[in-house]
C-alpha positions in Angstrom: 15.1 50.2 -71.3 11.3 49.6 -69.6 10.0 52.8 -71.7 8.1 50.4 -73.5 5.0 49.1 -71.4 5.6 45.4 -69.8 3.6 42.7 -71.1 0.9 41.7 -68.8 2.6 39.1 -65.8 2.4 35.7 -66.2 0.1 33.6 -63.6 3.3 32.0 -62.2 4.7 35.9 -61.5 1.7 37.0 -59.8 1.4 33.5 -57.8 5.1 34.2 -56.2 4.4 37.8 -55.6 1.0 37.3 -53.6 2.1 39.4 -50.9 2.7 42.5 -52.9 -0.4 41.8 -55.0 -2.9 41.8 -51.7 -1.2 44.7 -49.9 -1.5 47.0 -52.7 -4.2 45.6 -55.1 -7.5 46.6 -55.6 -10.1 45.1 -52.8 -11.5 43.3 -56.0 -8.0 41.4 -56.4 -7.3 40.0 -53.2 -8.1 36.6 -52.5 -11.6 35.9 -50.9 -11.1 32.7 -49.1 -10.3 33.1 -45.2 -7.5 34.4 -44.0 -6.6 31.3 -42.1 -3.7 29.6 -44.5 -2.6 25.8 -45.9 1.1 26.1 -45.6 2.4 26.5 -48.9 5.7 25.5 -50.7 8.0 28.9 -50.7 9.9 30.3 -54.0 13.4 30.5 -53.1 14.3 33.8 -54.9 16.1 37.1 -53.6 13.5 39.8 -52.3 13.3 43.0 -54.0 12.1 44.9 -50.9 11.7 48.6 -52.6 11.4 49.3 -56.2 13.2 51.9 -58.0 11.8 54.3 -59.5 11.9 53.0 -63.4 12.2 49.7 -63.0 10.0 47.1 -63.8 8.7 47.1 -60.2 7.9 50.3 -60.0 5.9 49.7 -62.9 4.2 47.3 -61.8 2.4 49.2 -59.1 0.9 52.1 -61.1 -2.9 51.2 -60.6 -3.7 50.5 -64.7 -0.6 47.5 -64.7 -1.8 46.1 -61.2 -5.8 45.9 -62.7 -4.3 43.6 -65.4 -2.7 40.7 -63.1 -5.3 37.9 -62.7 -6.6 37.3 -59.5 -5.4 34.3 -58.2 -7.4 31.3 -56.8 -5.7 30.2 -54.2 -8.1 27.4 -53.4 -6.4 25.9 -56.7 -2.8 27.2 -55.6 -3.0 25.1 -51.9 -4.2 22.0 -54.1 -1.0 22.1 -56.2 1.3 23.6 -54.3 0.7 22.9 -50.2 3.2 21.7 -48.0 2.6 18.4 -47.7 2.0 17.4 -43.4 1.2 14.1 -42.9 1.9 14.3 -38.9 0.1 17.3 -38.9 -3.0 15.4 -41.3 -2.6 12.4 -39.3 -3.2 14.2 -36.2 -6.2 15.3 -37.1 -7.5 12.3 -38.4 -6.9 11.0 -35.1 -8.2 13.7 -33.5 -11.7 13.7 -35.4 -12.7 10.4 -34.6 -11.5 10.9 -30.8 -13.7 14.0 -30.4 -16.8 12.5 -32.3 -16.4 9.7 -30.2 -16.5 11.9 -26.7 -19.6 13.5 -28.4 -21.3 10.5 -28.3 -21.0 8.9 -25.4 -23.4 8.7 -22.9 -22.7 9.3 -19.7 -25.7 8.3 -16.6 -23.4 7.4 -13.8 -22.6 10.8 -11.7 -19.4 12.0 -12.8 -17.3 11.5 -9.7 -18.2 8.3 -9.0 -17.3 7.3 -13.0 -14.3 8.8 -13.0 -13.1 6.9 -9.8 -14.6 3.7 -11.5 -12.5 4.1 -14.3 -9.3 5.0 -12.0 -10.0 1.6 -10.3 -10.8 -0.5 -14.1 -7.2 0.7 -14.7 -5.8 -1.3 -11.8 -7.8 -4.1 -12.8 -6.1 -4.5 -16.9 -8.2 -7.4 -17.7 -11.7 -7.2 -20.0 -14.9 -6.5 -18.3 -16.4 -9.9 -19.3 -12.8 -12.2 -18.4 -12.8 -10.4 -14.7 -16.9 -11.5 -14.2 -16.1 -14.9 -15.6 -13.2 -15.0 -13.1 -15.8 -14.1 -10.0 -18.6 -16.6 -11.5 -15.9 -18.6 -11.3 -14.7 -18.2 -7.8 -10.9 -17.8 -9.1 -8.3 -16.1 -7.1 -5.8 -16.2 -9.6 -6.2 -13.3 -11.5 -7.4 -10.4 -9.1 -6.4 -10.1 -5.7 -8.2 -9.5 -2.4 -7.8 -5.7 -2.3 -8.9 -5.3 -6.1 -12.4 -7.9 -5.1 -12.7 -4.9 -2.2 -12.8 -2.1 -5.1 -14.9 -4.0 -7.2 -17.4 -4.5 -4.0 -17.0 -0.8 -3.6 -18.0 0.3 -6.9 -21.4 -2.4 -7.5 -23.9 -0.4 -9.0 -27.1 0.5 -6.8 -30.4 -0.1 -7.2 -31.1 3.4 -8.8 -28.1 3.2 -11.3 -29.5 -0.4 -12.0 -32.3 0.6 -12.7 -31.3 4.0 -15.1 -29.0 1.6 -17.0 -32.2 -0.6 -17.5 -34.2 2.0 -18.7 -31.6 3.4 -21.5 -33.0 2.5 -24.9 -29.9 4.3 -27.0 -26.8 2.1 -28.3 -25.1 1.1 -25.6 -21.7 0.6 -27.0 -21.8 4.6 -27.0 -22.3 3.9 -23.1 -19.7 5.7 -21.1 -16.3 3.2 -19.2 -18.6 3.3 -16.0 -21.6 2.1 -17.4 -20.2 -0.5 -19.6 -18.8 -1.9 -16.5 -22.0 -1.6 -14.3 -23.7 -3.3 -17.0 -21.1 -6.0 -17.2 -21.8 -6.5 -13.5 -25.6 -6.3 -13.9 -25.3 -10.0 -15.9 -24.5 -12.0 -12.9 -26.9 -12.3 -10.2 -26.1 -10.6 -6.8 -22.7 -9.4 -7.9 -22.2 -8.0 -4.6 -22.9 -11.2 -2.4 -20.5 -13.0 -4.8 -17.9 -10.8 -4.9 -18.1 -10.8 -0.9 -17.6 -14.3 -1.3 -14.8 -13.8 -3.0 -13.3 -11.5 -1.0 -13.7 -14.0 2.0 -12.0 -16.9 0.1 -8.9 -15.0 -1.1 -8.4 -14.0 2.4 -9.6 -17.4 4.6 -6.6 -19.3 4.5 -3.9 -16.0 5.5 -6.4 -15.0 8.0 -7.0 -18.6 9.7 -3.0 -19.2 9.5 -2.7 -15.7 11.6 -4.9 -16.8 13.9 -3.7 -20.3 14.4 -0.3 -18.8 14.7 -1.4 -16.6 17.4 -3.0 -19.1 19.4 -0.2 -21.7 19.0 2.2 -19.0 20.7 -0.4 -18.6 23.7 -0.8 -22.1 24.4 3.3 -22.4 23.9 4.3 -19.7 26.2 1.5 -20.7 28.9 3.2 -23.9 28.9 6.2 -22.9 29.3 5.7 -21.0 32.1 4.1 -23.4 33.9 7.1 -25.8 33.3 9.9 -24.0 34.1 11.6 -24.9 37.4 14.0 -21.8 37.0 11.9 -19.3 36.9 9.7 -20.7 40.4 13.3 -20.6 41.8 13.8 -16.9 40.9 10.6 -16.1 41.9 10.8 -17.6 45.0 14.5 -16.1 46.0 12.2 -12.2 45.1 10.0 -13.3 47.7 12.2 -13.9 50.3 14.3 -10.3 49.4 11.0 -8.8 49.8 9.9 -10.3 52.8 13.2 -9.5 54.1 12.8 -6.2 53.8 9.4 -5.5 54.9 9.8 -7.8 57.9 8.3 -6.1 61.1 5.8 -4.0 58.9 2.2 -5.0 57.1 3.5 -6.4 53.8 6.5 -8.5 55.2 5.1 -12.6 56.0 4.1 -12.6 52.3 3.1 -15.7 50.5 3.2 -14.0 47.1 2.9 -10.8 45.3 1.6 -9.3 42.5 3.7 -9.3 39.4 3.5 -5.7 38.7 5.6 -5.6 41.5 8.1 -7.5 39.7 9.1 -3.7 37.5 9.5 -2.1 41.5 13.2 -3.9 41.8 14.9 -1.2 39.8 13.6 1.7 41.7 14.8 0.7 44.9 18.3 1.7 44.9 21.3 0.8 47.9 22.7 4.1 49.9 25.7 4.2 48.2 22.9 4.2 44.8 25.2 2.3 43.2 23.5 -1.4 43.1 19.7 -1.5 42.5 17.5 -4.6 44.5 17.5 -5.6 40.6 21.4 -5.8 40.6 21.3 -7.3 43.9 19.0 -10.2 43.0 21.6 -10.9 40.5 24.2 -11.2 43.3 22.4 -13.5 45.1 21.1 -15.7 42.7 25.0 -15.7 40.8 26.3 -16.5 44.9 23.7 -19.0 45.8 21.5 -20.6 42.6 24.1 -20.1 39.7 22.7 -22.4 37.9 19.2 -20.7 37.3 20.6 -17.1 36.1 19.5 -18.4 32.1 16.2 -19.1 33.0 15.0 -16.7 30.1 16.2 -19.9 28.1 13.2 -21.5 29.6 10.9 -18.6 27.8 11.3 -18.7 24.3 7.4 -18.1 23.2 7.3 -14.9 26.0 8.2 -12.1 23.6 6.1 -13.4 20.9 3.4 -13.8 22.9 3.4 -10.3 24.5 2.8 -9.1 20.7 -0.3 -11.4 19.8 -2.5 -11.1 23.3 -0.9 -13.6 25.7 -2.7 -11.9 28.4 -3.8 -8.1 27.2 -7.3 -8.3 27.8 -7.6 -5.9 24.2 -5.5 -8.2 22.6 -7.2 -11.8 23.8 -10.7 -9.3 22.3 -9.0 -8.8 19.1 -8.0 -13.2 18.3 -11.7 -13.2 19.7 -13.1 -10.8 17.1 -10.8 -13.0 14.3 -12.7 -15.8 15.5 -16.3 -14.5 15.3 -15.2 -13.0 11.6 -14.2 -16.2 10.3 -17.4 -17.8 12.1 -19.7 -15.3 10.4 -18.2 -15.9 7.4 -18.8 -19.2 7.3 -21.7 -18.7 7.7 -22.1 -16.3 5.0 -20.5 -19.0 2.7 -23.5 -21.3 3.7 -26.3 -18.9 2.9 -24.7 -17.9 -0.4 -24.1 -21.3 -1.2 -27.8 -22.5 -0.9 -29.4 -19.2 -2.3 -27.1 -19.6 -5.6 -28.4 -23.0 -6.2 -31.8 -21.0 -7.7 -29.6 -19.0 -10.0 -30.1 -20.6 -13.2 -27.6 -21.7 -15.5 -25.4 -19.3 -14.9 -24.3 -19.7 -11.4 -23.8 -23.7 -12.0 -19.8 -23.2 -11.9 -19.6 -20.9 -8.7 -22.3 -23.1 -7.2 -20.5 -26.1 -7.5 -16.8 -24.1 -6.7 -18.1 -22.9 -3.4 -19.2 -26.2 -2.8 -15.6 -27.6 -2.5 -14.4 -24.3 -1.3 -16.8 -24.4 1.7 -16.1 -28.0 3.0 -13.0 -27.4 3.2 -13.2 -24.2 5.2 -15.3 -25.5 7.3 -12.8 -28.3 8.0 -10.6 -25.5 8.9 -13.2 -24.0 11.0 -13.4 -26.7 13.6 -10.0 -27.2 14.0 -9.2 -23.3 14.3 -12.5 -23.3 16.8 -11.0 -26.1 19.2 -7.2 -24.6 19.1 -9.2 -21.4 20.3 -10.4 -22.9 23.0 -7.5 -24.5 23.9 -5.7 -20.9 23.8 -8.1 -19.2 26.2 -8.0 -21.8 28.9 -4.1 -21.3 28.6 -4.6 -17.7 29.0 -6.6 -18.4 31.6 -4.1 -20.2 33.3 -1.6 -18.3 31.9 -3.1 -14.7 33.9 -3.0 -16.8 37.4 1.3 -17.0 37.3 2.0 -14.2 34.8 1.0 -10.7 33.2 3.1 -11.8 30.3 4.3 -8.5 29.3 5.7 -7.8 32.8 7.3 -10.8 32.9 8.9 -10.1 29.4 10.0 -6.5 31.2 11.1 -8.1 34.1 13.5 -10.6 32.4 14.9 -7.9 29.7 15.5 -6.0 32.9 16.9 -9.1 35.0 19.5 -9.2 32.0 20.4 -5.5 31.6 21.4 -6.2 35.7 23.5 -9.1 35.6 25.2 -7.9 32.8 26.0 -5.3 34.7 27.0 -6.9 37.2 29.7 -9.2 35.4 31.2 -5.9 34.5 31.4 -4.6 37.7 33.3 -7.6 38.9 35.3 -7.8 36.0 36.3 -4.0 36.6 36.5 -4.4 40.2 38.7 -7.6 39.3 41.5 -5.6 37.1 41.3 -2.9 39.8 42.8 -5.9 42.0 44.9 -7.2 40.0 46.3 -3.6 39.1 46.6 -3.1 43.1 48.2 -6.2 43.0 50.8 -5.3 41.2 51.4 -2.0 42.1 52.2 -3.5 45.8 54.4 -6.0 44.2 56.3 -3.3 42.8 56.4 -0.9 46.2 58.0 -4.1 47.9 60.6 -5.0 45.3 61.7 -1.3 45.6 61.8 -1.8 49.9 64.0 -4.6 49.3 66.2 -3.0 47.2 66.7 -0.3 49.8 67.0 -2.2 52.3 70.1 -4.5 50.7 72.0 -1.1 49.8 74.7 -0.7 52.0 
């Protein structure tokens, strides 16, 4: 049946059978273009993996039939018959542009500090030119006071000022960080205005901390002073300690200092159940009832322990509030009359800190004489009470007359069990004694 020589293959044949054709062909048949491949579309047909000897096939592979298949172009076979990828095309396309565009940008900043720039822009999600319109501006509506403190951070210097000014390439191909530095350059003394910012956003939390602070001084000082309980109670621990020490150095007291107040746990009755704490309690529930709530009188002391009601590091830290919001004032002045000779502009954050400043410095003098007010109280405050002593002292002065009502309460049922039981042993005498 194949005695006869096959006719020469047709172009479609040898296109299909393109693996057989390069692994046995001449050198001069296989394909020249790289080896790297454009998927192409497959012929669905039924491999012959081994051909027998006879056959067509084996024909086929007998050096004078194999020099007369054509050698295939398989530039033209992947332009007819590729697989078509259009994620795989579109990827790229996106990919070209991406990597040209990394090619040409310009990068002057030092690395570190542009990629932290650009970590911080992030945050921000506003354009460059919105977020310095927002600062010329003086508005505290869009960023917030920690983001004004990155943007402070992250100014450009004098030297990177002054590399950006001497770049003569495009400078849309300018890197994230120098676009932004640039951006920056446009208004004049970024930092000092951004500073001003940053004081703004914060004035009116940081006065109403203060102001809080001091209000709860001059409240709890007077308190103190006016509450006719607490001389009572005082007064009854000076006579217990006078008491005690009578006949030695430290009895005939007039006072005492009001550390000692914290001693009245530690000394403890022989039978160590009752503490001169507990017993104070006693006393005063025996004899002066009617002062035993005289914590009611207090209601500023625990507040005022937190916020320096008499710590002399706490009193230093309202103080160093103070002088910040004084300096910054200050500051707010300076800026104020050096942005004046801006130019054009400044006009709008000239004429914003204008208003802003007035009325912070309204809020300066009243915050200034409600200081003052607060450290004479302290003042006065230190001559009757360490207040966080006293706020011990009363916490503890609780603890013990609680203690106290349920001792007597237990001591009470232990009565009224005794009570009973007695009742009981007599109704039982009677009993026996009415047998006959």
């Amino acid at each position: 049946m194949f005695s006869a020589p096959p006719p020469p293959p047709t172009f479609s044949f040898g296109a299909k059978d393109r693996g057989s054709a390069r692994s046995r062909s001449p050198r001069s048949l296989r394909p020249t273009q790289s080896s790297k491949r454009t998927p192409l579309k497959p012929l669905h047909w039924v491999k012959v993996s081994r051909a027998t000897q006879g056959s067509l096939w084996a024909e086929t592979q007998k050096s004078d039939e194999a020099s007369r298949t054509p050698e295939i172009d398989i530039s033209e076979l992947e332009s007819l018959f590729s697989v078509a990828m259009p994620n795989m095309e579109a990827k790229r396309a996106r990919q070209r542009p991406s990597v040209a565009a990394k090619q040409e940008k310009v990068l002057l900043i030092d690395l570190q500090r542009s990629k932290n720039c650009e970590i911080m822009l992030r945050n921000i999600k506003m354009p460059l030119p919105d977020l310095m319109d927002s600062v010329l501006a003086l508005d505290d509506s869009i960023v917030d006071g920690d983001q004004v403190d990155y943007l402070i951070k992250f100014c450009p210097t004098k030297e990177e000022m002054e590399l950006l000014k001497g770049f003569t390439g495009n400078k849309e191909n300018l890197g994230k960080c120098e676009q932004f530095f640039l951006e920056m350059m446009k208004v004049p003394r970024v930092e000092s205005k951004l500073r001003i910012l940053s004081f703004k956003i914060k004035f009116l939390t940081q006065v109403a901390d203060l102001k809080n602070s001091l209000n709860t001084i001059n409240s709890v000082a007077e308190e103190v002073r006016n509450s006719v309980k607490l001389k009572r109670v005082m007064q009854t621990i000076l006579s217990l300690g006078n008491a005690l020490n009578q006949g030695t150095a430290r009895g005939s007291a007039v006072g005492f200092r009001l550390d000692s107040l914290l001693k009245l746990i530690d000394i403890r009755a022989r039978n160590n159940r009752m503490t001169l704490m507990h017993y104070l309690c006693k006393v005063l529930s025996e004899k002066l009832p009617e002062v035993l709530d005289f914590n009611k009188d207090l209601t500023y002391l625990e507040p005022a322990s937190k916020c320096g009601g008499e710590s002399q590091i706490q009193l230093k830290e309202l103080a160093e509030e103070m002088q910040a919001i004084t300096k910054g004032l200050e500051k707010v002045e300076q800026e104020l009359t050096t942005s004046e000779k801006d130019g054009p502009g400044s006009e709008i954050f000239y004429k914003k800190l204008k208003e802003f400043l007035a009325d912070a410095q309204a809020e300066g003098r009243s915050l200034a004489f409600l200081y003052s007010t607060a450290g004479k109280s302290a003042d006065s405050l230190a001559h009757y009470f360490v207040v966080s002593t006293l706020l011990s002292f009363v916490k503890t002065f609780e603890r013990a007359h609680a203690e106290n009502l349920r001792q007597m309460e237990l001591e009470k049922k232990r009565a009224q069990m005794e009570a009973e039981r007695e009742k009981v042993k007599a109704a039982a005498h009677k009993e026996d004694l009415l047998e006959p």
